[in-house]
Every structure is written in structure tokens, then in C-alpha cells.
Backbone as JSON Lines, residues from 0, in Angstrom:
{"i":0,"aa":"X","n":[9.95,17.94,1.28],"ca":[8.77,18.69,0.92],"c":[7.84,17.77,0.13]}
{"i":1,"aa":"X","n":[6.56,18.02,0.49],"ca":[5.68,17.03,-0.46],"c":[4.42,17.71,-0.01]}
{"i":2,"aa":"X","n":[3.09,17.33,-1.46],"ca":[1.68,17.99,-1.0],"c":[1.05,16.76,-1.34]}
{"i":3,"aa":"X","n":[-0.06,17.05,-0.98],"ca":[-1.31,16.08,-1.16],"c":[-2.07,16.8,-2.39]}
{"i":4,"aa":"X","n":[-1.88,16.41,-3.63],"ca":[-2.83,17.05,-4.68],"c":[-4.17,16.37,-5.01]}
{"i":5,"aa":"X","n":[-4.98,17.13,-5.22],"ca":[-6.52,16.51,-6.11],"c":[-6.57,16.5,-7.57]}
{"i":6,"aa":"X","n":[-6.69,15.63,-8.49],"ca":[-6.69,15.31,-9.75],"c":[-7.73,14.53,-9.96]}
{"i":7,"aa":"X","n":[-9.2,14.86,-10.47],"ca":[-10.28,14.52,-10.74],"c":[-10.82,14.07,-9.68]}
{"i":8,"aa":"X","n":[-11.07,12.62,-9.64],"ca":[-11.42,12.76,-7.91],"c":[-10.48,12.13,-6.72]}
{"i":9,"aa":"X","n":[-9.23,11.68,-7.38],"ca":[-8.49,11.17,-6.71],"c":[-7.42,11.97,-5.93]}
{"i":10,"aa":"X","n":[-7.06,11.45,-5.0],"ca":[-5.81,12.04,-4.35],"c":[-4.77,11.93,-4.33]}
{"i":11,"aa":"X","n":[-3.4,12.36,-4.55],"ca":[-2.19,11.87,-4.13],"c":[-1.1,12.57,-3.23]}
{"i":12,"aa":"X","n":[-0.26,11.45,-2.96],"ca":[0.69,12.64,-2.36],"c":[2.31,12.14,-3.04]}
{"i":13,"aa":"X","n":[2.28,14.0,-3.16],"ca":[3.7,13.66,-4.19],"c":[4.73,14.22,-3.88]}
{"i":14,"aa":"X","n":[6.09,14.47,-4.53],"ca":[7.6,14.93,-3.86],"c":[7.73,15.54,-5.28]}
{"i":15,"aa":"X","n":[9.16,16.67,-5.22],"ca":[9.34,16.73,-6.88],"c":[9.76,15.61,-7.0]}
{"i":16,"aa":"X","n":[9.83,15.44,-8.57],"ca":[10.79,14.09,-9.0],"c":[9.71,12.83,-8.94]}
{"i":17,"aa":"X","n":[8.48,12.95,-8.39],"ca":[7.83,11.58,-9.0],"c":[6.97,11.55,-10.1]}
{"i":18,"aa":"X","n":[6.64,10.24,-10.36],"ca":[6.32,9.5,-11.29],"c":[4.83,9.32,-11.07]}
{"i":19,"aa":"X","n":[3.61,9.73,-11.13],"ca":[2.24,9.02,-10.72],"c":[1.35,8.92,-12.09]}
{"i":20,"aa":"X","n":[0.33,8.32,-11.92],"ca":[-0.33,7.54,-12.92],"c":[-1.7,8.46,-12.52]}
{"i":21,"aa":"X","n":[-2.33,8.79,-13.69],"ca":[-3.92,9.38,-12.97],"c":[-4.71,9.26,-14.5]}
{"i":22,"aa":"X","n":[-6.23,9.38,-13.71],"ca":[-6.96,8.9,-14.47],"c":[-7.09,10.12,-16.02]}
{"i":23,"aa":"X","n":[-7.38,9.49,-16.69],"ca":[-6.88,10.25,-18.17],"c":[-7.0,11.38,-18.48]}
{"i":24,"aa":"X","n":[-6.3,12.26,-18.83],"ca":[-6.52,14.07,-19.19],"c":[-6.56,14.13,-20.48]}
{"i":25,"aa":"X","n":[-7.17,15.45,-20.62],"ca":[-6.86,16.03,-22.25],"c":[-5.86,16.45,-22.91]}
{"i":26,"aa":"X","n":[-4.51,15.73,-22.44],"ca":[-3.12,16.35,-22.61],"c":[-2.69,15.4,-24.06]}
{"i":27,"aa":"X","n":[-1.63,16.24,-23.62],"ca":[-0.87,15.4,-25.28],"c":[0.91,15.26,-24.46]}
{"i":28,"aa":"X","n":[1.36,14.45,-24.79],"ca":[3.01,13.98,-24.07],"c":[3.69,15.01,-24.51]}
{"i":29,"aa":"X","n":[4.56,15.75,-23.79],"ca":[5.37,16.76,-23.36],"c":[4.57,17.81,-22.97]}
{"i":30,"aa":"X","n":[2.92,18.12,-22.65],"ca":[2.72,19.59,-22.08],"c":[2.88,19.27,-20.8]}
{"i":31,"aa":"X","n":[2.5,20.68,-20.59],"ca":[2.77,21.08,-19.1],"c":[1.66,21.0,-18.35]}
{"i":32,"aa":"X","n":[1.35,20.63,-17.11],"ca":[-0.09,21.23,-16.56],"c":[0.56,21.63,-14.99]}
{"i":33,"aa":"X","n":[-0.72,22.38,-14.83],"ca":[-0.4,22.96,-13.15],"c":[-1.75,22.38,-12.43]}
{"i":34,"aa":"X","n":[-1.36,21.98,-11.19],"ca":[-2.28,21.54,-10.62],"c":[-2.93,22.41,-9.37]}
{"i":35,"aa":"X","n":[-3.99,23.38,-9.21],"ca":[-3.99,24.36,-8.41],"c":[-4.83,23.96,-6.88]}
{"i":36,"aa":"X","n":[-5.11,22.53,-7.32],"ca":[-5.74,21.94,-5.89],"c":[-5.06,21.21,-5.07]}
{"i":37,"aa":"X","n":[-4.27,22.15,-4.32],"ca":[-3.81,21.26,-3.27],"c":[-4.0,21.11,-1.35]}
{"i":38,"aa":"X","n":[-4.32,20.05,-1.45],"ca":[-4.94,20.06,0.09],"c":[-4.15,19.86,1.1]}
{"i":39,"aa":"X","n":[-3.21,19.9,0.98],"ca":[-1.84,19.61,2.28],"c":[-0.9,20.22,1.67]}
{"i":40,"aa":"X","n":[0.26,20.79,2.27],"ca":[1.6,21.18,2.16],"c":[2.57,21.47,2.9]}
{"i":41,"aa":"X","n":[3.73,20.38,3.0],"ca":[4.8,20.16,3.54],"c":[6.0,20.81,3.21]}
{"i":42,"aa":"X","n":[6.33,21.81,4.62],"ca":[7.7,21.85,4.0],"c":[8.71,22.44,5.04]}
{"i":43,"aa":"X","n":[10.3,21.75,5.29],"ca":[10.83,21.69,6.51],"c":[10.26,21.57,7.89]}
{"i":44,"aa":"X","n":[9.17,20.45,7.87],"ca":[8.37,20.42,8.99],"c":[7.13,21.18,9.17]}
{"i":45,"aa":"X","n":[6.91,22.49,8.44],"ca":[6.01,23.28,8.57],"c":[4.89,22.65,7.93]}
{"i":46,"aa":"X","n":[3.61,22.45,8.03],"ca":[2.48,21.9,7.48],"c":[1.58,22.78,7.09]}
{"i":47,"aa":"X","n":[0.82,22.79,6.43],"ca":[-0.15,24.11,5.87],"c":[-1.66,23.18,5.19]}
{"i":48,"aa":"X","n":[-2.92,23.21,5.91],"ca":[-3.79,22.58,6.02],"c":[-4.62,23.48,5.06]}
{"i":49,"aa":"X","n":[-4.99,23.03,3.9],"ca":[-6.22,23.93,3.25],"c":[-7.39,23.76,3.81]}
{"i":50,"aa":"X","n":[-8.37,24.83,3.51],"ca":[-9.82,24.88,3.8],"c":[-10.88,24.68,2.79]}
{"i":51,"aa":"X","n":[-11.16,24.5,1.48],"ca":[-10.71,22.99,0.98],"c":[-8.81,23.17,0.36]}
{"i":52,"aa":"X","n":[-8.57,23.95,-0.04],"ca":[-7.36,23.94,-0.37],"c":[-6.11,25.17,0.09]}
{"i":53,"aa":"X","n":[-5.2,24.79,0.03],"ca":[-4.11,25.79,0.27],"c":[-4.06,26.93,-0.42]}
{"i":54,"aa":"X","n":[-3.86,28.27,-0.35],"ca":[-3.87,29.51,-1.07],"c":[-2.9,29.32,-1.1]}
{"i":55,"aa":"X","n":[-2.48,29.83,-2.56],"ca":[-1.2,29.99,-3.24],"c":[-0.06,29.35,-3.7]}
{"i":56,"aa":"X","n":[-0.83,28.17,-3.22],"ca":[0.06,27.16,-3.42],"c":[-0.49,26.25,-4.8]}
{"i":57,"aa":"X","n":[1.24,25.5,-5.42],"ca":[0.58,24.81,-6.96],"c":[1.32,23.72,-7.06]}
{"i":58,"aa":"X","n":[0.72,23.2,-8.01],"ca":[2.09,21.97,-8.21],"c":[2.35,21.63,-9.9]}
{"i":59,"aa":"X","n":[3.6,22.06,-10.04],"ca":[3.41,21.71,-11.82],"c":[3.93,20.76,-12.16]}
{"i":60,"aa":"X","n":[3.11,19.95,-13.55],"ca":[3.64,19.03,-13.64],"c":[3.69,18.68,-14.98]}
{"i":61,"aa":"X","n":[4.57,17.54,-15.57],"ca":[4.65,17.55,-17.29],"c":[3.98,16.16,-17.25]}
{"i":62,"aa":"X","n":[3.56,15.84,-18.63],"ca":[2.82,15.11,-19.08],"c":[3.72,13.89,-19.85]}
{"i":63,"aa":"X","n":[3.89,12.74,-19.5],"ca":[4.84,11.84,-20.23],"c":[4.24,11.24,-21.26]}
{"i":64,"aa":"X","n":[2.87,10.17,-20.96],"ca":[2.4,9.55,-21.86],"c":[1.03,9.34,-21.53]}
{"i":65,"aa":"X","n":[0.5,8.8,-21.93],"ca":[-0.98,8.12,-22.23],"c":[-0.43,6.55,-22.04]}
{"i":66,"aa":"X","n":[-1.08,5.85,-21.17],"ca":[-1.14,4.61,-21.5],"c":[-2.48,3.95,-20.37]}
{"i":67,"aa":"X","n":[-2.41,2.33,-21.19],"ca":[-3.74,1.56,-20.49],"c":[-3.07,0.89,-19.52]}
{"i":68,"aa":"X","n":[-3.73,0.69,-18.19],"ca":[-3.4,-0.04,-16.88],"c":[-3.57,-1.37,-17.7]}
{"i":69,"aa":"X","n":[-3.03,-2.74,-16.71],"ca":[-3.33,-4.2,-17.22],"c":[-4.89,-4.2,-16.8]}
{"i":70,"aa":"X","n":[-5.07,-4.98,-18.08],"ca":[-6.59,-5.9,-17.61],"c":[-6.84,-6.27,-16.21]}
{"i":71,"aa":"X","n":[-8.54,-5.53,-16.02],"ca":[-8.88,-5.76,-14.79],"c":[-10.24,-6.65,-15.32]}
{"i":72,"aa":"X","n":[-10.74,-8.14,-14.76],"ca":[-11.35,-9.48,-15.05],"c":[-12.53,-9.07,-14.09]}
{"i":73,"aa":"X","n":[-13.86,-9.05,-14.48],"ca":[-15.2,-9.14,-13.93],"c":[-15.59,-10.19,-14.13]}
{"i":74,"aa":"X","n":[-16.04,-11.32,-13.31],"ca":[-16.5,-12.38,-13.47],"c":[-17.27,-12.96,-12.66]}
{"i":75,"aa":"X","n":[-19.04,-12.72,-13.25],"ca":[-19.75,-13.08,-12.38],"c":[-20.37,-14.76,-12.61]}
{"i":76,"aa":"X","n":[-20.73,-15.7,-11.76],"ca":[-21.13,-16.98,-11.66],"c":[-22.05,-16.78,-10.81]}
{"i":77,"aa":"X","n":[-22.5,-17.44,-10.9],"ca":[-24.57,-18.13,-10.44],"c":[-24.39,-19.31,-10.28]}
{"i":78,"aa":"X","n":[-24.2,-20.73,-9.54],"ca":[-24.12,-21.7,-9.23],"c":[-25.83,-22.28,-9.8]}
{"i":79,"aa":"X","n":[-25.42,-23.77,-10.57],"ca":[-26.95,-24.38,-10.26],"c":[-28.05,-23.23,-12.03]}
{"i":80,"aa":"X","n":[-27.66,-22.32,-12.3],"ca":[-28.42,-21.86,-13.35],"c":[-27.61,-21.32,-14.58]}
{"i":81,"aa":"X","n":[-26.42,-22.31,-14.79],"ca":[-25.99,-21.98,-15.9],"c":[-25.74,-20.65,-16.34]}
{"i":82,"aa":"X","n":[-25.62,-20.15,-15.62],"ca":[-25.51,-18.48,-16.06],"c":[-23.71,-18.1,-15.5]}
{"i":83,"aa":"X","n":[-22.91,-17.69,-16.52],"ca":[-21.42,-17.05,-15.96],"c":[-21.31,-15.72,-17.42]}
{"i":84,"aa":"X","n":[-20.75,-14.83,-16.56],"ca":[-20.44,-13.37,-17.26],"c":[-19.41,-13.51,-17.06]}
{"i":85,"aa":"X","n":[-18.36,-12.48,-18.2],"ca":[-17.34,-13.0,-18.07],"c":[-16.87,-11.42,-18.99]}
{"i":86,"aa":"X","n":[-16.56,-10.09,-17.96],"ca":[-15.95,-8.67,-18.88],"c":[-14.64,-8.57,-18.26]}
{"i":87,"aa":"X","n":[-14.17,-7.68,-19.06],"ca":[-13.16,-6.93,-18.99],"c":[-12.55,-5.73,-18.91]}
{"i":88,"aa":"X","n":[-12.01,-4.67,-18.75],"ca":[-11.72,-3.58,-19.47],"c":[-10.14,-2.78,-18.93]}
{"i":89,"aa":"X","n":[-9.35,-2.05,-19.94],"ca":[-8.42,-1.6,-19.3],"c":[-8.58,-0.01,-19.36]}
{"i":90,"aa":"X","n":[-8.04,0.04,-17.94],"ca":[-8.16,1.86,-17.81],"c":[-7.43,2.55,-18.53]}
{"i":91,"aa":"X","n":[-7.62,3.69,-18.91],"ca":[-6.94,5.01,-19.72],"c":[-5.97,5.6,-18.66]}
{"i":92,"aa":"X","n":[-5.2,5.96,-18.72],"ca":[-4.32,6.29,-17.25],"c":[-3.24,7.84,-18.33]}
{"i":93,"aa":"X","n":[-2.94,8.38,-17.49],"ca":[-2.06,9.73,-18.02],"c":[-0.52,9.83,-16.75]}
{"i":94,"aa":"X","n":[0.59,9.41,-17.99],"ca":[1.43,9.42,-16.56],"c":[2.32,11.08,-16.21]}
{"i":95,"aa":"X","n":[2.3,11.52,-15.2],"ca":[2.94,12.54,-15.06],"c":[4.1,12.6,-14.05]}
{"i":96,"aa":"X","n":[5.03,13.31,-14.71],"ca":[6.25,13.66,-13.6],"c":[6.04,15.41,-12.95]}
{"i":97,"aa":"X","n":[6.02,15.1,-11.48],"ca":[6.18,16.16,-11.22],"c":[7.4,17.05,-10.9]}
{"i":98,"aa":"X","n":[7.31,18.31,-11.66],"ca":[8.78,19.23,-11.48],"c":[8.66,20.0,-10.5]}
{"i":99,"aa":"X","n":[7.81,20.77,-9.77],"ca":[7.91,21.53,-8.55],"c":[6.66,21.76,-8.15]}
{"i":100,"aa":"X","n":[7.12,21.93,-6.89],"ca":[6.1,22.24,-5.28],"c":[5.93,23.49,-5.01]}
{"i":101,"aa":"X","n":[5.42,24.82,-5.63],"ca":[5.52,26.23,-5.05],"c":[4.35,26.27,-3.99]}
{"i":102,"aa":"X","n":[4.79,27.45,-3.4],"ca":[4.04,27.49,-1.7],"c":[3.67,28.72,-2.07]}
């Protein structure tokens, strides 16, 4: 069994029991959240296609931690005019485990 969930603007597709990384929530480590957008749902073969999303279907999930992805390096050069930029920044990321798939 597995769905395709929406979490801000990204997508994933998840099973119970995983581990995914998404872009940062207003949570605090150990709540709970439910995720009520889900656009696919798998289960014993049966498929269930939302119109944007599946009725009745959810996915809940707990909140582990807060943490920053590694440094991602912007580095722009101009050949010939002395000019090089040189940023950085690391993402805010929220990791969650998901506990169940209801249909």
C-alpha cells in the first residue's frame, strides 16, 4: 500500500513506516499531523485516482525533528571583468515518519 501525498508544493510517495524530509512546518518534534491531500492511492492492486484529490482518504504522520539540509554553493563568474559571487544557504527541512495510510 502506498499514496502519493501533497505537502506544500511538493509531492511524495510514501508506504507506512517511512522516513521523508519536507520543506519546513509549524510543528514542534513529537506532534502529530494529518495530511488530507492525497492524490493517488494504492492498495492490493486497487488504485484510486483523485480529482484533485482522493475523498476520504488521509495520511498521518508524526513529526521527528527540524533540521538544515547540507550547504547548497551559488557561484556565479563573469570571465574577463573581475566580477565572481560567491552565496550560500541551507534549507529548513521537517523530518516526518509516516504511521498510516487510511482509505
Amino acid at each position: 500500500m502506498y499514496a502519493i501525498i501533497e505537502v506544500g508544493a511538493m509531492q511524495y510517495k510514501v508506504s507506512e513506516g517511512d522516513v521523508i524530509l519536507v520543506d519546513r512546518l509549524e510543528k514542534e518534534a513529537g506532534d502529530s499531523l494529518t495530511v488530507e491531500k492525497v492524490l493517488l492511492l494504492e492498495k492490493d492492486g486497487d488504485v484510486r485516482i483523485g480529482q484533485p484529490y482522493v475523498d476520504g482518504a488521509k495520511v498521518e504522520a508524526d513529526v521527528n525533528k527540524q533540521i538544515l539540509d547540507d550547504k547548497v554553493i551559488a557561484f556565479k563568474y563573469r570571465r574577463r571583468k573581475d566580477s565572481a559571487v560567491k552565496n550560500g544557504h541551507r534549507q529548513k527541512l521537517t523530518s516526518l515518519t509516516i504511521k498510516k495510510i487510511a482509505a
